[in-house]
C-alpha positions as CSV (number, residue, x, y, z in Angstrom):
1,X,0.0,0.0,0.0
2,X,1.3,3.6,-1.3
3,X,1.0,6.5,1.4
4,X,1.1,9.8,-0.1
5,X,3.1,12.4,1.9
6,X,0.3,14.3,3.4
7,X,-1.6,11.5,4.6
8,X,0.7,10.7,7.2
9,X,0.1,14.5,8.4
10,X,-3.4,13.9,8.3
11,X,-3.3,10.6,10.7
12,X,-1.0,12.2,13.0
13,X,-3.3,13.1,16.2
14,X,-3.7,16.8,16.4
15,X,-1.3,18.7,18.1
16,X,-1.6,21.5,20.8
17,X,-0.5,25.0,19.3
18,X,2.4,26.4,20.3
19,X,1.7,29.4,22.3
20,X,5.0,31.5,22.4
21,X,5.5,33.6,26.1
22,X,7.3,36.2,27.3
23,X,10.8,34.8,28.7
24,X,10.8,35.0,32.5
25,X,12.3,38.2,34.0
26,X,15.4,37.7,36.5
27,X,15.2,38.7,40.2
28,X,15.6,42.1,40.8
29,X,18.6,43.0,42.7
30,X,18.2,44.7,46.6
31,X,19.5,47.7,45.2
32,X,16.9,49.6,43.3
33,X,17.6,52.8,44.9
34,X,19.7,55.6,42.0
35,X,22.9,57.0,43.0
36,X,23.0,60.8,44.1
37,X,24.6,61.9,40.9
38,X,22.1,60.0,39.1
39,X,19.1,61.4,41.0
40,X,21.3,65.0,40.4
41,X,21.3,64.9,36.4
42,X,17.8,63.6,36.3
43,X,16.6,66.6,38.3
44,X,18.6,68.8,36.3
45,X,17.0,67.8,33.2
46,X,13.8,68.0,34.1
47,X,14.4,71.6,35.4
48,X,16.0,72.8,31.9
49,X,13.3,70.7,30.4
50,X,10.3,72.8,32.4
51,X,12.5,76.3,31.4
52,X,12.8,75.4,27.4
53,X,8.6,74.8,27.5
54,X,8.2,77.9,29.7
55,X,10.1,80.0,26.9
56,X,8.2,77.9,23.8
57,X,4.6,78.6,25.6
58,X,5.3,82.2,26.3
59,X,6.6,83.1,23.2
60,X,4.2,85.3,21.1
61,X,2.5,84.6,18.1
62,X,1.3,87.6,16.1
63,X,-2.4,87.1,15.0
64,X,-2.6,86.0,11.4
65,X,1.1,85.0,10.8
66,X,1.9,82.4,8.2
67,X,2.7,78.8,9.5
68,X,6.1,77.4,10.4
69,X,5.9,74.9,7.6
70,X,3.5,74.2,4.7
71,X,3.3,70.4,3.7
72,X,3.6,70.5,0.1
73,X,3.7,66.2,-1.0
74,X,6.6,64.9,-3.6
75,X,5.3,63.2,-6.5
76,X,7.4,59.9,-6.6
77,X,10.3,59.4,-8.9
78,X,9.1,57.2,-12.3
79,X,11.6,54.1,-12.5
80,X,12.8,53.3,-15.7
Protein backbone atom coordinates (compact mmCIF):
# COMPACT_ATOMS: atom_id res chain seq x y z
CA UNK A 1 0.00 0.00 0.00
CA UNK A 2 1.34 3.63 -1.35
CA UNK A 3 1.01 6.54 1.44
CA UNK A 4 1.14 9.78 -0.14
CA UNK A 5 3.12 12.42 1.95
CA UNK A 6 0.28 14.28 3.42
CA UNK A 7 -1.57 11.54 4.64
CA UNK A 8 0.67 10.66 7.15
CA UNK A 9 0.09 14.51 8.41
CA UNK A 10 -3.37 13.89 8.29
CA UNK A 11 -3.27 10.59 10.73
CA UNK A 12 -0.96 12.19 13.02
CA UNK A 13 -3.33 13.11 16.18
CA UNK A 14 -3.65 16.85 16.36
CA UNK A 15 -1.30 18.72 18.12
CA UNK A 16 -1.56 21.55 20.79
CA UNK A 17 -0.53 25.05 19.30
CA UNK A 18 2.39 26.39 20.29
CA UNK A 19 1.68 29.44 22.26
CA UNK A 20 5.03 31.54 22.38
CA UNK A 21 5.48 33.56 26.08
CA UNK A 22 7.32 36.17 27.30
CA UNK A 23 10.85 34.75 28.74
CA UNK A 24 10.79 35.04 32.53
CA UNK A 25 12.28 38.20 34.01
CA UNK A 26 15.36 37.71 36.49
CA UNK A 27 15.16 38.67 40.18
CA UNK A 28 15.65 42.07 40.79
CA UNK A 29 18.59 42.98 42.65
CA UNK A 30 18.23 44.68 46.58
CA UNK A 31 19.47 47.67 45.22
CA UNK A 32 16.90 49.58 43.28
CA UNK A 33 17.59 52.80 44.94
CA UNK A 34 19.71 55.59 42.05
CA UNK A 35 22.95 56.98 43.03
CA UNK A 36 23.04 60.77 44.10
CA UNK A 37 24.63 61.93 40.86
CA UNK A 38 22.06 60.02 39.10
CA UNK A 39 19.06 61.41 41.02
CA UNK A 40 21.26 65.00 40.41
CA UNK A 41 21.25 64.94 36.37
CA UNK A 42 17.80 63.57 36.26
CA UNK A 43 16.57 66.61 38.33
CA UNK A 44 18.55 68.84 36.35
CA UNK A 45 16.97 67.83 33.15
CA UNK A 46 13.84 67.98 34.05
CA UNK A 47 14.40 71.59 35.36
CA UNK A 48 16.02 72.81 31.93
CA UNK A 49 13.30 70.66 30.37
CA UNK A 50 10.33 72.84 32.36
CA UNK A 51 12.47 76.26 31.37
CA UNK A 52 12.81 75.39 27.41
CA UNK A 53 8.61 74.82 27.47
CA UNK A 54 8.17 77.89 29.72
CA UNK A 55 10.14 79.95 26.90
CA UNK A 56 8.24 77.92 23.83
CA UNK A 57 4.62 78.56 25.62
CA UNK A 58 5.32 82.15 26.31
CA UNK A 59 6.60 83.13 23.23
CA UNK A 60 4.20 85.30 21.06
CA UNK A 61 2.53 84.58 18.11
CA UNK A 62 1.32 87.62 16.12
CA UNK A 63 -2.39 87.13 15.01
CA UNK A 64 -2.59 86.04 11.37
CA UNK A 65 1.06 85.05 10.83
CA UNK A 66 1.93 82.44 8.16
CA UNK A 67 2.69 78.79 9.52
CA UNK A 68 6.07 77.41 10.38
CA UNK A 69 5.91 74.86 7.64
CA UNK A 70 3.53 74.24 4.73
CA UNK A 71 3.32 70.35 3.70
CA UNK A 72 3.57 70.47 0.11
CA UNK A 73 3.65 66.19 -0.98
CA UNK A 74 6.62 64.93 -3.55
CA UNK A 75 5.31 63.22 -6.52
CA UNK A 76 7.37 59.94 -6.61
CA UNK A 77 10.28 59.35 -8.90
CA UNK A 78 9.13 57.25 -12.32
CA UNK A 79 11.62 54.14 -12.50
CA UNK A 80 12.79 53.28 -15.75
Amino acid sequence: MMLLPGAALLAAAPSRAVTLRAAPRPARSARTTRSRAIEKGIAEQKANLAKQLKTLREFPLPSGSDPAFVFRPVAPRRMR
